[in-house]
Predicted model as a PDB file, atoms N, CA, C, CB and O in Angstrom, pLDDT in the B-factor column:
MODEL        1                                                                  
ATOM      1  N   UNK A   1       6.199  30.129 -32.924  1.00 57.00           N  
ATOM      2  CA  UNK A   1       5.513  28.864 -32.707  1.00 57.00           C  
ATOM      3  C   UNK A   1       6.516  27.834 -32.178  1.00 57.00           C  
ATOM      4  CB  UNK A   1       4.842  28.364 -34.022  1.00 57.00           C  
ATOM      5  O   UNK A   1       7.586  27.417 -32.621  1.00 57.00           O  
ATOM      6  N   UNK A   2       5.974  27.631 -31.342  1.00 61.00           N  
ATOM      7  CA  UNK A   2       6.933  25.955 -30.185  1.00 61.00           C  
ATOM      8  C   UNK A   2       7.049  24.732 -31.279  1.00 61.00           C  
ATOM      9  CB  UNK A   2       5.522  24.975 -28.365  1.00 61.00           C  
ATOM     10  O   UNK A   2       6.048  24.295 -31.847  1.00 61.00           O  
ATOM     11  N   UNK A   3       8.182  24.299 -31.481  1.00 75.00           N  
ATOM     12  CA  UNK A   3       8.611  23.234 -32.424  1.00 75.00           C  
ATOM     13  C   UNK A   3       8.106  21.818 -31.272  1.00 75.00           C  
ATOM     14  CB  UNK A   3      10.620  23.405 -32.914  1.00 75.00           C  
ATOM     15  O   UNK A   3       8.362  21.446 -30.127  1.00 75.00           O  
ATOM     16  N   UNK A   4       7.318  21.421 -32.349  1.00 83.00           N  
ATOM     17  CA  UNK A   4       6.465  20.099 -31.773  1.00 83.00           C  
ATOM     18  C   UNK A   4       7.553  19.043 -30.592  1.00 83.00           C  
ATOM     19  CB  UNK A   4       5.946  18.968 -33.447  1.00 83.00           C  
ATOM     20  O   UNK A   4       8.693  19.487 -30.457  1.00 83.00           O  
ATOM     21  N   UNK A   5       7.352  18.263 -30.118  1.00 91.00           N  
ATOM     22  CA  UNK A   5       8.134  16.609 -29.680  1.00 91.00           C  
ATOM     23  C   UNK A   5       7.802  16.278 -30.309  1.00 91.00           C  
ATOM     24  CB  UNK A   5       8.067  15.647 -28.622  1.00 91.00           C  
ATOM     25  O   UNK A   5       6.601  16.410 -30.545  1.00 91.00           O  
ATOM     26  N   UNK A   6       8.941  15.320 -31.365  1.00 96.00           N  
ATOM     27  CA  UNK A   6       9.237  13.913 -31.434  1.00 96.00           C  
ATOM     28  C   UNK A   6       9.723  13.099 -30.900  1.00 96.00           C  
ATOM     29  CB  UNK A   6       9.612  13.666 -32.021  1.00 96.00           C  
ATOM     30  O   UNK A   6      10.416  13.265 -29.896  1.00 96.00           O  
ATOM     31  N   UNK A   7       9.485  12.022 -31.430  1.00 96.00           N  
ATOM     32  CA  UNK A   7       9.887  10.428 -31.110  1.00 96.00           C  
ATOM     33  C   UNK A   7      10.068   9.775 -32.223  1.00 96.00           C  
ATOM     34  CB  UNK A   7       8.862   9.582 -30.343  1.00 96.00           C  
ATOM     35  O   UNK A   7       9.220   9.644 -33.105  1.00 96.00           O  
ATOM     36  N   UNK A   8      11.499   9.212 -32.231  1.00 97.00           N  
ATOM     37  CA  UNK A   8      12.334   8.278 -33.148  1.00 97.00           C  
ATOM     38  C   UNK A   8      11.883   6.639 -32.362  1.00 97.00           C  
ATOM     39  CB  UNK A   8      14.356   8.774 -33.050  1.00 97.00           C  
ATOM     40  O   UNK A   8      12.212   6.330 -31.217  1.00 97.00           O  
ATOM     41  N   UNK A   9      11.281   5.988 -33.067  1.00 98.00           N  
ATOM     42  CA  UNK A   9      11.066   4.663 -32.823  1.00 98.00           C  
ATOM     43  C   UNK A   9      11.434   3.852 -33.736  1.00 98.00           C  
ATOM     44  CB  UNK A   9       9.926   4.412 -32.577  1.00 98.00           C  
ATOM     45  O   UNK A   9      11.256   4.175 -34.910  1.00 98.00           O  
ATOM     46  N   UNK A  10      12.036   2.601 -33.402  1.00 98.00           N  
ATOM     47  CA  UNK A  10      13.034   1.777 -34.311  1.00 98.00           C  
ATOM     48  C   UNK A  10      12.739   0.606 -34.112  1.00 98.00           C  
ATOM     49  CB  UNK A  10      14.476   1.902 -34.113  1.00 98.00           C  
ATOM     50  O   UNK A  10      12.759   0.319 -32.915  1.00 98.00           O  
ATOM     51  N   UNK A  11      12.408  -0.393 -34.938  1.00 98.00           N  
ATOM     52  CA  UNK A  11      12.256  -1.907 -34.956  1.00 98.00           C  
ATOM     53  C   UNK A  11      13.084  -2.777 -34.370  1.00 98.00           C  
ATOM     54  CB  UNK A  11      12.246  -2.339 -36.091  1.00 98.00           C  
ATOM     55  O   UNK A  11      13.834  -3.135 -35.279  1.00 98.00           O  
ATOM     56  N   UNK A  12      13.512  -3.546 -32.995  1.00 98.00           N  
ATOM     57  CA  UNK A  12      14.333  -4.531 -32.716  1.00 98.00           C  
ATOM     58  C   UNK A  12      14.478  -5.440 -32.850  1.00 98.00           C  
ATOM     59  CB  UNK A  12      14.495  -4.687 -32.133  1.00 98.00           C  
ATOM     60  O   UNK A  12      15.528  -6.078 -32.928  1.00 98.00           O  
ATOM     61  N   UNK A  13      12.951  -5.881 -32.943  1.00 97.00           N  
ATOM     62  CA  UNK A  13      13.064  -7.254 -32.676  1.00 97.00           C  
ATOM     63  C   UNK A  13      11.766  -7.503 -34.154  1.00 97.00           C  
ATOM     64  CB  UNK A  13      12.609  -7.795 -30.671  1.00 97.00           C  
ATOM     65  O   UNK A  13      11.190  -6.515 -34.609  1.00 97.00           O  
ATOM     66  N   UNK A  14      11.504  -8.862 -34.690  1.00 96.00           N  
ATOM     67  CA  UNK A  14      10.943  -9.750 -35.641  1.00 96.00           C  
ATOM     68  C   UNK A  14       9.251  -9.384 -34.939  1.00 96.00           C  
ATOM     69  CB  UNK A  14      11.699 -11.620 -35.565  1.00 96.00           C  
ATOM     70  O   UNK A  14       9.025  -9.324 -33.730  1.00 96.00           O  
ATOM     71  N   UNK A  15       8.414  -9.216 -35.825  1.00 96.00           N  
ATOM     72  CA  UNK A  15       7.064  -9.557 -35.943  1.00 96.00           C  
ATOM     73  C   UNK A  15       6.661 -10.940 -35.705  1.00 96.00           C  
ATOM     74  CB  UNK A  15       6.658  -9.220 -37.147  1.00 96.00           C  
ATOM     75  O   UNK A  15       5.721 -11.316 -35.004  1.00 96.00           O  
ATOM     76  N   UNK A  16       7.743 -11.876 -36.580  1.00 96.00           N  
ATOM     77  CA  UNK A  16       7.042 -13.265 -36.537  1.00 96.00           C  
ATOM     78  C   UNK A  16       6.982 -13.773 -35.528  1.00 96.00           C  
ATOM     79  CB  UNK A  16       7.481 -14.190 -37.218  1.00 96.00           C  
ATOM     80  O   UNK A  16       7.808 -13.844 -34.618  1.00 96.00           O  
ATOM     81  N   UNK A  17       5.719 -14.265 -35.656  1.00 96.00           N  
ATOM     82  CA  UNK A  17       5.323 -15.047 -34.128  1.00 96.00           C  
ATOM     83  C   UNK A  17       4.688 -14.250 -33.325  1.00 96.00           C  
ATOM     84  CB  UNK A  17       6.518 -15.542 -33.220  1.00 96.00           C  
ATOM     85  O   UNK A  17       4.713 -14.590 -32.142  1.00 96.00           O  
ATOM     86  N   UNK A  18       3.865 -12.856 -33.703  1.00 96.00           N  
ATOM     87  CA  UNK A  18       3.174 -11.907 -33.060  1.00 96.00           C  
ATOM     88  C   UNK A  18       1.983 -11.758 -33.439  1.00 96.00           C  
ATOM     89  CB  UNK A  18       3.690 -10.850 -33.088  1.00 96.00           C  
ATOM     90  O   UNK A  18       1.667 -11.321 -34.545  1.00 96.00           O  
ATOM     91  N   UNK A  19       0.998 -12.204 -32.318  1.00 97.00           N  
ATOM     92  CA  UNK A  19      -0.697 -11.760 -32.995  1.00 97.00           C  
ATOM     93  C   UNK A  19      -0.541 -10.648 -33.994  1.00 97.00           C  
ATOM     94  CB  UNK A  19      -1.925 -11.062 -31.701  1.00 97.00           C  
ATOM     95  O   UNK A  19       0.312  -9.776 -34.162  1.00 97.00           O  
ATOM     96  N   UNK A  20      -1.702 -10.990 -34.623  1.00 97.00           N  
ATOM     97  CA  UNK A  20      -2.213  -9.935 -36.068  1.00 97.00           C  
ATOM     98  C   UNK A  20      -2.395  -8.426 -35.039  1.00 97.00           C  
ATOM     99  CB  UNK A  20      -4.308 -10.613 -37.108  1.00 97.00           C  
ATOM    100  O   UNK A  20      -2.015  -7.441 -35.672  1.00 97.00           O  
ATOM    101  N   UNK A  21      -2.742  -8.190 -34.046  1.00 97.00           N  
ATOM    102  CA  UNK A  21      -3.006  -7.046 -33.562  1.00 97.00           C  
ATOM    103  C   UNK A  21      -1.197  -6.180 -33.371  1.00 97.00           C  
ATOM    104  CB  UNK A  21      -4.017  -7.405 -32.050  1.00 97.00           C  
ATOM    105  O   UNK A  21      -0.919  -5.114 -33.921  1.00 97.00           O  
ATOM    106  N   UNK A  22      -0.512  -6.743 -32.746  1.00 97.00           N  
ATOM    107  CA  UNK A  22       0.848  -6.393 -32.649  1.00 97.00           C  
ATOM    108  C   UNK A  22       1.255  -6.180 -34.149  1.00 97.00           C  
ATOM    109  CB  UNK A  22       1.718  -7.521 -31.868  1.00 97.00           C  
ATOM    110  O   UNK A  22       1.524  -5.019 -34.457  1.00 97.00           O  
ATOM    111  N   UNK A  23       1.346  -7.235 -35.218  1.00 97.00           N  
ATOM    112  CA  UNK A  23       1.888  -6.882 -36.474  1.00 97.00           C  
ATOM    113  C   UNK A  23       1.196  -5.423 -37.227  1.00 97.00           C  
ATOM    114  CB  UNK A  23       1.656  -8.214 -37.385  1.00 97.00           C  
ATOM    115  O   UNK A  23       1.873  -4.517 -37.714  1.00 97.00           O  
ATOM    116  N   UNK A  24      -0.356  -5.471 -37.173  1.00 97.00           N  
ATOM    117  CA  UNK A  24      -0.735  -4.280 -37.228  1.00 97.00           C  
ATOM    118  C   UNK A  24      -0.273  -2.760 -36.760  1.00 97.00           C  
ATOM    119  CB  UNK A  24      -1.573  -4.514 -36.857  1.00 97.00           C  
ATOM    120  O   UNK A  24      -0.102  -1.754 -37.450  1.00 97.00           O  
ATOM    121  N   UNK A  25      -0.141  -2.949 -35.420  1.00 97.00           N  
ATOM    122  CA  UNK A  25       0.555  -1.862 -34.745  1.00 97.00           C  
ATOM    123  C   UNK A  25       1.831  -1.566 -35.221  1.00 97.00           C  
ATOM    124  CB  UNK A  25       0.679  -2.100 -33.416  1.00 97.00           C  
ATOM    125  O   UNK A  25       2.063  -0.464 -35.719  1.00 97.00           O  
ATOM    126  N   UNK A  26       2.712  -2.462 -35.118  1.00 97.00           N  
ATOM    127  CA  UNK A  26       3.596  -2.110 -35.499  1.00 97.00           C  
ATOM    128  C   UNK A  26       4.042  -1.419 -36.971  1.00 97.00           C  
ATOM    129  CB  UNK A  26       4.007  -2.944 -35.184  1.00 97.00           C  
ATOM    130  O   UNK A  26       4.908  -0.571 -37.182  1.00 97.00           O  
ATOM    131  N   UNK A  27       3.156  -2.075 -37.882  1.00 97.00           N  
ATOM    132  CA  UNK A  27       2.866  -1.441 -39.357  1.00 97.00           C  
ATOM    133  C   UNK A  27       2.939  -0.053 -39.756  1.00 97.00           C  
ATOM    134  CB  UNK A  27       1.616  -1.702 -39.717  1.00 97.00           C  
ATOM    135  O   UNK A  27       3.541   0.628 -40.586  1.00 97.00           O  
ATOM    136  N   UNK A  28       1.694   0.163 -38.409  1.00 97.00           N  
ATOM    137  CA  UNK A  28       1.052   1.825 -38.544  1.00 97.00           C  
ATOM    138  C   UNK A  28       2.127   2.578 -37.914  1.00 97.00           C  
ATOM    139  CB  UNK A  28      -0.564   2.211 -37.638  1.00 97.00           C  
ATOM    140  O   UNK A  28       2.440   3.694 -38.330  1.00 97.00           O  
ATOM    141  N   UNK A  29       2.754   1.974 -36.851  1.00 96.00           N  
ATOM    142  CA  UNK A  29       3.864   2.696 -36.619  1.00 96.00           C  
ATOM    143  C   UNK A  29       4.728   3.321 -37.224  1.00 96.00           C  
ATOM    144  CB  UNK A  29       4.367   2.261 -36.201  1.00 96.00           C  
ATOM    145  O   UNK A  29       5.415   4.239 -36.776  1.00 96.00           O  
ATOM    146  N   UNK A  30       4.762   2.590 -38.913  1.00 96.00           N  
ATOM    147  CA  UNK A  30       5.633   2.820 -40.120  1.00 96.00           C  
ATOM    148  C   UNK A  30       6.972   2.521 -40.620  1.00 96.00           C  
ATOM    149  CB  UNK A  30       5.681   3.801 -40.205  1.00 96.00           C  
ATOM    150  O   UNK A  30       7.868   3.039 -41.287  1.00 96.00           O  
ATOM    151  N   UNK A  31       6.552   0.880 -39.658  1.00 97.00           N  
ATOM    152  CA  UNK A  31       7.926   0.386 -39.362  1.00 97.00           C  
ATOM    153  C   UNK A  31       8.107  -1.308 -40.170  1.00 97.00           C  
ATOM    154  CB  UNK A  31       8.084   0.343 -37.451  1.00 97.00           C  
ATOM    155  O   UNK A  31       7.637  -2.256 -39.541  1.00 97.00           O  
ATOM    156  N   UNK A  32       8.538  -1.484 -41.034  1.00 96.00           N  
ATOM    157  CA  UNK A  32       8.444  -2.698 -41.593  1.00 96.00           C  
ATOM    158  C   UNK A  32       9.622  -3.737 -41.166  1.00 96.00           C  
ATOM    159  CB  UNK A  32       8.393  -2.465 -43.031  1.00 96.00           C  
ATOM    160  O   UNK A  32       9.401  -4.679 -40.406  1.00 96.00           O  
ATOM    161  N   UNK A  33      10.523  -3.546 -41.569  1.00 96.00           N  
ATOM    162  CA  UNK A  33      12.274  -4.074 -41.497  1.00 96.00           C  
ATOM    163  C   UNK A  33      12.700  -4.358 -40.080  1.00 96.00           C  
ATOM    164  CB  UNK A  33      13.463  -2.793 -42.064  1.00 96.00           C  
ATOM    165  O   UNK A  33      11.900  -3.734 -39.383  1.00 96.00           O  
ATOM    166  N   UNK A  34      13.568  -4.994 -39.297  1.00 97.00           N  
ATOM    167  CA  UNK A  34      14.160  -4.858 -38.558  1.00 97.00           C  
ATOM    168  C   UNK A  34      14.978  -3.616 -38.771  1.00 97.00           C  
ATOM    169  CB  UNK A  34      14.605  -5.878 -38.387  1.00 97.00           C  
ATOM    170  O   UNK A  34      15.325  -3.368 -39.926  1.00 97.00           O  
ATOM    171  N   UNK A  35      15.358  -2.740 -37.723  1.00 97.00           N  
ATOM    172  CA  UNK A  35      16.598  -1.579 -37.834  1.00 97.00           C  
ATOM    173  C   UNK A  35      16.128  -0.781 -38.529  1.00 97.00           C  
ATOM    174  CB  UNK A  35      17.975  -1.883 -38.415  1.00 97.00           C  
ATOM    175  O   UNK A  35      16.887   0.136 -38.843  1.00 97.00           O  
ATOM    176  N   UNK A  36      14.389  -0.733 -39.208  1.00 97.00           N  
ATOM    177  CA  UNK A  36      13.788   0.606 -39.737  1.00 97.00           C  
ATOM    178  C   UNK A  36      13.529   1.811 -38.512  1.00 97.00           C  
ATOM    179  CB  UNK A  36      12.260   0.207 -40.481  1.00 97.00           C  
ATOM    180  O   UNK A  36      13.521   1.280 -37.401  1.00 97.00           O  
ATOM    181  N   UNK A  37      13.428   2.516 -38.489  1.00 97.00           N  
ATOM    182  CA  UNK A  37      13.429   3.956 -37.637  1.00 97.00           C  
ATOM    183  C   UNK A  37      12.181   4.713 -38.213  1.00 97.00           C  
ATOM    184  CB  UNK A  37      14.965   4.984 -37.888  1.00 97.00           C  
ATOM    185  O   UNK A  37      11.932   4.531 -39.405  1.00 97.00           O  
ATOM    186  N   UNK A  38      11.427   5.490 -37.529  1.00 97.00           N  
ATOM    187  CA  UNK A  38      10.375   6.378 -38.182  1.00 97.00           C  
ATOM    188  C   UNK A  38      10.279   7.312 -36.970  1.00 97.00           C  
ATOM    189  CB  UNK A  38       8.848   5.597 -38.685  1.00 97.00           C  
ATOM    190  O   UNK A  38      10.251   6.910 -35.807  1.00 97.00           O  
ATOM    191  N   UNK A  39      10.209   9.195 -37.525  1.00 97.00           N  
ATOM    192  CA  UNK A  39      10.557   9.386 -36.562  1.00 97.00           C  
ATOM    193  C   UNK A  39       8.575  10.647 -36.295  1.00 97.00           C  
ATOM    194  CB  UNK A  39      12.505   9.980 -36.637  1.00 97.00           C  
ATOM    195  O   UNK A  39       8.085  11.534 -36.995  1.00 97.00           O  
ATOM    196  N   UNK A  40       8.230  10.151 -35.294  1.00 96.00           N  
ATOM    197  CA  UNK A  40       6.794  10.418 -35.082  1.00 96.00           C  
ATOM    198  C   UNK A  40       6.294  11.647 -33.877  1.00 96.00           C  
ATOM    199  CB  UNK A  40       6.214   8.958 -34.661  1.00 96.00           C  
ATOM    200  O   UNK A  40       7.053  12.074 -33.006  1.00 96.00           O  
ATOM    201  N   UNK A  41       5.224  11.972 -34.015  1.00 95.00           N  
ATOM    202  CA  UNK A  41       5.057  13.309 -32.878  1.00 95.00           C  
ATOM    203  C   UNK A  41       4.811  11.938 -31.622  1.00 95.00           C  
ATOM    204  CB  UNK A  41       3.208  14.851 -33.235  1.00 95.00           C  
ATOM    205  O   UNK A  41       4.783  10.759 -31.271  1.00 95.00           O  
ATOM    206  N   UNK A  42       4.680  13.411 -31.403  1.00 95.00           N  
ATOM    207  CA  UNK A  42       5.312  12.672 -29.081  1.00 95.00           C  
ATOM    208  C   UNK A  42       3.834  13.152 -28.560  1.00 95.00           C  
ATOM    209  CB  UNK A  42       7.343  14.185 -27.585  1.00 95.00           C  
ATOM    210  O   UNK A  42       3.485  14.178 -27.977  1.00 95.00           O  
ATOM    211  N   UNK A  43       3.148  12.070 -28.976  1.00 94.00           N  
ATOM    212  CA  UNK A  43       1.256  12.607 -28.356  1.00 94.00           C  
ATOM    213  C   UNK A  43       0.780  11.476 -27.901  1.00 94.00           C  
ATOM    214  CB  UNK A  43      -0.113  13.193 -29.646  1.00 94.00           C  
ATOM    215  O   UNK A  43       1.200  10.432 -28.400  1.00 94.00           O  
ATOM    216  N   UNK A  44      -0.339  11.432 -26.706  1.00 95.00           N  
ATOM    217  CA  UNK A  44      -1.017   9.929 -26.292  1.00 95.00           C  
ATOM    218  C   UNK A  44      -1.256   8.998 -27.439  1.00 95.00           C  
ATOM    219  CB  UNK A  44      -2.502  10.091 -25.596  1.00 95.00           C  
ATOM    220  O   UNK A  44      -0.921   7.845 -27.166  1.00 95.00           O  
ATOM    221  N   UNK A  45      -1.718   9.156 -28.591  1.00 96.00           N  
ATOM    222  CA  UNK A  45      -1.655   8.118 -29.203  1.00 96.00           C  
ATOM    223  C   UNK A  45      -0.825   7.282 -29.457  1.00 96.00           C  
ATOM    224  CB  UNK A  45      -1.924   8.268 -29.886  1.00 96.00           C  
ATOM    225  O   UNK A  45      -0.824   6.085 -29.172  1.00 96.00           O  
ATOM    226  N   UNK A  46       0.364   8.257 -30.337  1.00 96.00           N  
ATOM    227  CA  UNK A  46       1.535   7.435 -30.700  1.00 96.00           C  
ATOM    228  C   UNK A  46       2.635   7.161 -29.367  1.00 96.00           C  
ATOM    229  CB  UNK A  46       2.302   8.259 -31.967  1.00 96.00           C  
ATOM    230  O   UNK A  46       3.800   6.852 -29.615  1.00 96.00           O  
ATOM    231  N   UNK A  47       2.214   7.284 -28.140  1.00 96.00           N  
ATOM    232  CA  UNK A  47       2.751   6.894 -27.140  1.00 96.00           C  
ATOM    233  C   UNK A  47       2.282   4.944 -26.771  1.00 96.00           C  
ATOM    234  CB  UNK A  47       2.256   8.115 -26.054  1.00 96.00           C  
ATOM    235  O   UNK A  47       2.908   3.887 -26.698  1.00 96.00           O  
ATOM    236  N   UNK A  48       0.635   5.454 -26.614  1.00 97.00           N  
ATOM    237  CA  UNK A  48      -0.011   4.137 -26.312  1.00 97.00           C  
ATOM    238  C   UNK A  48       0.656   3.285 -27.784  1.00 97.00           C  
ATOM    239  CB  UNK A  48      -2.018   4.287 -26.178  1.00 97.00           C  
ATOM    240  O   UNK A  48       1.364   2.355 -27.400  1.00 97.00           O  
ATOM    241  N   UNK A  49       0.628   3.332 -28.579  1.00 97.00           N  
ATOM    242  CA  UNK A  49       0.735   2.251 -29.769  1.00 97.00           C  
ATOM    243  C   UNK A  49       2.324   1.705 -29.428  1.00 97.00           C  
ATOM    244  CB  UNK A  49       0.530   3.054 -31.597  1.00 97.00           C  
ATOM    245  O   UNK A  49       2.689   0.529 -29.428  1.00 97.00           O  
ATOM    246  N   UNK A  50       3.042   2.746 -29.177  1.00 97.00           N  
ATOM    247  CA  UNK A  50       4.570   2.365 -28.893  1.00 97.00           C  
ATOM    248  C   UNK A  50       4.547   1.491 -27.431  1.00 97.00           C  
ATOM    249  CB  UNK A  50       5.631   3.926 -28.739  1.00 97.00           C  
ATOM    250  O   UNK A  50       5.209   0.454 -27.428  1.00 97.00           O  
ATOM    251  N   UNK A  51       3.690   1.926 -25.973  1.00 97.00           N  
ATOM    252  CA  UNK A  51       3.775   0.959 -25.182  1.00 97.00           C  
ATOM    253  C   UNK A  51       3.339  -0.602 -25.916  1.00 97.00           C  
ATOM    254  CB  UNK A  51       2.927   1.418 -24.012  1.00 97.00           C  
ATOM    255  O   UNK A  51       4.260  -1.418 -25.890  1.00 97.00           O  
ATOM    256  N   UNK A  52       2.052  -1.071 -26.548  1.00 97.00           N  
ATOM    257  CA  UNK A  52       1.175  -1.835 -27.001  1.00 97.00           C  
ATOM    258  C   UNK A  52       2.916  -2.806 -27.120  1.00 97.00           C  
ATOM    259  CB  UNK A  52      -0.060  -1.224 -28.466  1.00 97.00           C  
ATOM    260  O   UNK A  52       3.252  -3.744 -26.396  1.00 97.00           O  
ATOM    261  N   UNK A  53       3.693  -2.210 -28.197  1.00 97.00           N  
ATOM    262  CA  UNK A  53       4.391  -2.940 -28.871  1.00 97.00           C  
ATOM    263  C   UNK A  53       5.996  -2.812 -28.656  1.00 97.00           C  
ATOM    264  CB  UNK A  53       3.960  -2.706 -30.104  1.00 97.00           C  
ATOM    265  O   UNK A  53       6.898  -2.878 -29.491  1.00 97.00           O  
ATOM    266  N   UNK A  54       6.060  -2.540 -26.780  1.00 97.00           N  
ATOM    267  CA  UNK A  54       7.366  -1.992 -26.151  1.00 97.00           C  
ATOM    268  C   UNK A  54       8.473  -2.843 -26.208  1.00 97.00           C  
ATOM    269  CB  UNK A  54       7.215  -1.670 -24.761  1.00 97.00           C  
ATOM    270  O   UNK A  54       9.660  -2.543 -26.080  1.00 97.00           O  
ATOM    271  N   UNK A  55       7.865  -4.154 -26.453  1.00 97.00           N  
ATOM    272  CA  UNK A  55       9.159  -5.462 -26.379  1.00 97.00           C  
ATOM    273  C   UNK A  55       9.563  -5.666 -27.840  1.00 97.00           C  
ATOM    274  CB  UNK A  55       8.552  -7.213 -25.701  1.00 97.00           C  
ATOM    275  O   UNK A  55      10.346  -6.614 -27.896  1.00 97.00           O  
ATOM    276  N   UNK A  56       9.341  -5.172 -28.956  1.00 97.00           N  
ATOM    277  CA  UNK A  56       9.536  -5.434 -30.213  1.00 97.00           C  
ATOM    278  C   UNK A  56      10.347  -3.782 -30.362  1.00 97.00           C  
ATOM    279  CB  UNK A  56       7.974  -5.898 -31.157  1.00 97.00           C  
ATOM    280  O   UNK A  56      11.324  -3.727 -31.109  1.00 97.00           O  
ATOM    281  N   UNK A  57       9.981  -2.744 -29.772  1.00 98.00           N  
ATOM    282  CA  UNK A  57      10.787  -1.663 -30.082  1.00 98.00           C  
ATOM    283  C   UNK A  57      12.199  -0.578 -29.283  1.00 98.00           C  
ATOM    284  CB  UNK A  57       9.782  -1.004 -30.311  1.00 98.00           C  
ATOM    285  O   UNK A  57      12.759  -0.972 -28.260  1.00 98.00           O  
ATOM    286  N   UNK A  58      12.475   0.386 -29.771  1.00 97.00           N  
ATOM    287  CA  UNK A  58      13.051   0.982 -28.731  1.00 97.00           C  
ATOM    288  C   UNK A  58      12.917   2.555 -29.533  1.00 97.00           C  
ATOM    289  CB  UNK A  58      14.682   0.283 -28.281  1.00 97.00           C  
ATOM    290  O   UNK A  58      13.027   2.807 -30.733  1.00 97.00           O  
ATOM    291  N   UNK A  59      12.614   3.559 -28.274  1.00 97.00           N  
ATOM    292  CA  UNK A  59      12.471   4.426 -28.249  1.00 97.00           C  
ATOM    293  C   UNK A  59      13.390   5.551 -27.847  1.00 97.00           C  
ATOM    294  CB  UNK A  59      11.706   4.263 -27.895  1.00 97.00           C  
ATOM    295  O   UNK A  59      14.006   5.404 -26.791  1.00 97.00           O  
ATOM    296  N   UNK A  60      13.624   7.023 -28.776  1.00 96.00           N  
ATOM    297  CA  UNK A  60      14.542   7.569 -28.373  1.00 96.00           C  
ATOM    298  C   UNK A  60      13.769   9.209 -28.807  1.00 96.00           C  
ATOM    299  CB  UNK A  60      16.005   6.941 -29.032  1.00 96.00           C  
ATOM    300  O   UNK A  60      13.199   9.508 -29.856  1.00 96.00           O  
ATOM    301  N   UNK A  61      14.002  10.030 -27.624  1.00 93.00           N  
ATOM    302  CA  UNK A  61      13.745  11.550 -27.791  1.00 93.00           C  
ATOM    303  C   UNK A  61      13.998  12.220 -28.591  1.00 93.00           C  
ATOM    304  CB  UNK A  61      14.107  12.196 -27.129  1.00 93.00           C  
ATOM    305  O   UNK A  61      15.229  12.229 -28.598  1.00 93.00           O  
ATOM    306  N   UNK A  62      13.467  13.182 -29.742  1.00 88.00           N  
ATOM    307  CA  UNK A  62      14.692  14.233 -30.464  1.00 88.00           C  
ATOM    308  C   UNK A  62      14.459  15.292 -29.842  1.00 88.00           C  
ATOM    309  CB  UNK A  62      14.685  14.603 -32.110  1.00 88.00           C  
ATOM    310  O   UNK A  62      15.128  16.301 -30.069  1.00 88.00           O  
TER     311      UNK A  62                                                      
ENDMDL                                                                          
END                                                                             
């Protein structure tokens, strides 16, 4: 069996000062803290949610 893609996505930047829809997203992302990391499958969903909220994060391949 083919070992899935992930994606390590990491908090850069502050929530505050971000519509309730962005703070949401970013939540579900599973990301609270600045410099928290969560590391997620590599599928259209959790792609679109990571564009939604591209200026608050940064993204890296495993």
């Amino acid at each position: 069996m083919a070992k899935e893609k992930q994606i390590k996505v990491t908090l850069i930047r502050s929530v505050i000062g971000q519509k309730p829809d962005k703070r949401a997203t970013v939540k579900s992302l599973g990301l609270k803290k600045i410099s928290s990391s969560n590391i997620l499958p590599d599928n259209d969903a959790v792609r679109g949610m990571v564009a939604a909220v591209s200026h608050l994060v940064k993204v890296e391949e495993i």
